[in-house]
C-alpha positions as CSV (number, residue, x, y, z in Angstrom):
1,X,141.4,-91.9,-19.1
2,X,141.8,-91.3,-15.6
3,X,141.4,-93.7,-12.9
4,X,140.1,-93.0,-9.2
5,X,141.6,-95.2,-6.6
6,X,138.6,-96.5,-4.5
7,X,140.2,-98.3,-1.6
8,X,141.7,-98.3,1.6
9,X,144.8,-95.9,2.4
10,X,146.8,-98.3,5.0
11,X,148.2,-96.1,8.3
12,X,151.8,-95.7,7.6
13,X,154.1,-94.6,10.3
14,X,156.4,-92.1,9.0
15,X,159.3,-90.1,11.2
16,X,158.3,-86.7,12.3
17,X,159.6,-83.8,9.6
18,X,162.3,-82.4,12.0
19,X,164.0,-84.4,14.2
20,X,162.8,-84.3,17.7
21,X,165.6,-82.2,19.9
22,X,166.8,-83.0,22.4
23,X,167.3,-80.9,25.6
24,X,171.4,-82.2,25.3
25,X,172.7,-83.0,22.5
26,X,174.6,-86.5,23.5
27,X,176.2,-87.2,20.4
28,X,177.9,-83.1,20.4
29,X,178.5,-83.6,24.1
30,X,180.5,-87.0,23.5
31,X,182.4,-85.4,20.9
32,X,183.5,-82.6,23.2
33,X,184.6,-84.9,25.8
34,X,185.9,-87.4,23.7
35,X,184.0,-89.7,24.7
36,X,185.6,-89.3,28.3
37,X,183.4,-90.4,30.8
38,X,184.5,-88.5,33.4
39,X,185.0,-85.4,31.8
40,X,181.4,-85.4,30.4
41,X,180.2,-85.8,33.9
42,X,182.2,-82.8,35.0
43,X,181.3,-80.4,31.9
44,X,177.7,-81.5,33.0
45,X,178.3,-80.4,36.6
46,X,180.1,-77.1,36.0
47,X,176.9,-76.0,33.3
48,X,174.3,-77.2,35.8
49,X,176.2,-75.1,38.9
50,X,177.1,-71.7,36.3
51,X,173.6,-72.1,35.2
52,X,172.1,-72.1,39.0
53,X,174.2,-69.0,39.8
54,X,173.6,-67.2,36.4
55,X,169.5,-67.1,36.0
56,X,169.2,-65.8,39.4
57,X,171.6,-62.7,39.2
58,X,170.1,-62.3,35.3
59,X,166.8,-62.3,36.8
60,X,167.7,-58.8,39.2
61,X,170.3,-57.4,36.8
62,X,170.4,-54.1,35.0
63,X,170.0,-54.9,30.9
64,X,174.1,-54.8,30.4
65,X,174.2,-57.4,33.0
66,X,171.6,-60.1,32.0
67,X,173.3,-59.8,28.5
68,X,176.6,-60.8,30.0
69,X,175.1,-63.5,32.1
70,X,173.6,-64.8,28.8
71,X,176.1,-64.3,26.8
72,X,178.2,-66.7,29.2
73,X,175.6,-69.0,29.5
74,X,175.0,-69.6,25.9
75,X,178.7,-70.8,25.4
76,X,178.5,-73.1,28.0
77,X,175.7,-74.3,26.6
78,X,176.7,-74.7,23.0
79,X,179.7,-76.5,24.7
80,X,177.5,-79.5,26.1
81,X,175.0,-79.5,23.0
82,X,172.2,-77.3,25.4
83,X,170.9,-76.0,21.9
84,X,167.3,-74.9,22.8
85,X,169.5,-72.9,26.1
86,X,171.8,-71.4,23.8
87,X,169.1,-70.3,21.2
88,X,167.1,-69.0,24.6
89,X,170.4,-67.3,25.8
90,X,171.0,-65.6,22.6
91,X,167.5,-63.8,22.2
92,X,167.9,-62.8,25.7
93,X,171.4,-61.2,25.1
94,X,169.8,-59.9,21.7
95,X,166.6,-58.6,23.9
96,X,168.8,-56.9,26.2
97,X,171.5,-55.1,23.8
98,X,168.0,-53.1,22.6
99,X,166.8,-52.3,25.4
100,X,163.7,-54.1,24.6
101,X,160.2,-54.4,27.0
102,X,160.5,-58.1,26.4
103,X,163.4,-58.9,28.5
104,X,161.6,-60.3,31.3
105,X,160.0,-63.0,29.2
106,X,162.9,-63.5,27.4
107,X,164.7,-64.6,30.6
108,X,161.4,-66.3,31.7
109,X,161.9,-68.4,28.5
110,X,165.5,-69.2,28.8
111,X,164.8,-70.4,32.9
112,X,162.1,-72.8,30.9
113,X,164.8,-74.1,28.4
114,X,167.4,-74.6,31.4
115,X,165.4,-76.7,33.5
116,X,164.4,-78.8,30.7
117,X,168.0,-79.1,30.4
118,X,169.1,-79.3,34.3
119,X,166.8,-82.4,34.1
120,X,168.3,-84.3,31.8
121,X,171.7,-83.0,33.1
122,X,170.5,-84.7,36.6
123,X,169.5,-88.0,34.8
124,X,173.3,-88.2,33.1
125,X,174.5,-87.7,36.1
126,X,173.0,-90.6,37.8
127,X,173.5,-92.8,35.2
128,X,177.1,-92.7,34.9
């Protein structure tokens, strides 16, 4: 015999299916620093002025260039937990070592990814 519920299904809040990323990773960036206020602050400062310098010389360079720049800038940014930047930086580095038509949005993408983080970078910094 089967039975057929009839009622009401209540609303249940449930946590998304991935977890939500953050532009900074705060709990990798603590770890790097060791918890070091100071030296979080700094690490912070140095990505956000590399990062200022970087996407404007990537977005002139010849294809060998903008995959250095990239390259460069998605260690930094695996070094303060800038995931979404580093994944960004890495398919522009990929994008360029092939030559490929896409680079220009590949670079318009990463820009995207870095002022996400750049914000949040500015928002640590005032906080601490």
């Amino acid at each position: 015999m089967i039975e057929l519920f009839s009622g009401r299904v209540a609303h249940v809040s449930a946590p998304p299916l991935a977890p939500i990323e953050r532009p900074i990773d705060l709990e990798h960036l603590s770890r790097m620093t060791l918890g070091e206020r100071a030296l979080e602050r700094e690490v912070l400062q140095l990505f956000e002025r590399q990062a200022g310098m970087l996407l404007p010389r990537m977005q002139q360079a010849c294809t060998a260039n903008i995959a250095a720049a990239a390259h460069t800038l998605m260690g930094s940014a695996r070094g303060i937990g800038a995931w979404s930047v580093a994944r960004a930086a890495e398919r522009v580095e990929a994008t360029a070592a092939t030559d490929s038509p896409g680079i220009a949005e590949a670079v318009a993408a990463l820009a995207t990814s870095v002022d996400e983080a750049r914000m949040v970078i500015a928002d640590l910094l005032r906080s601490h």
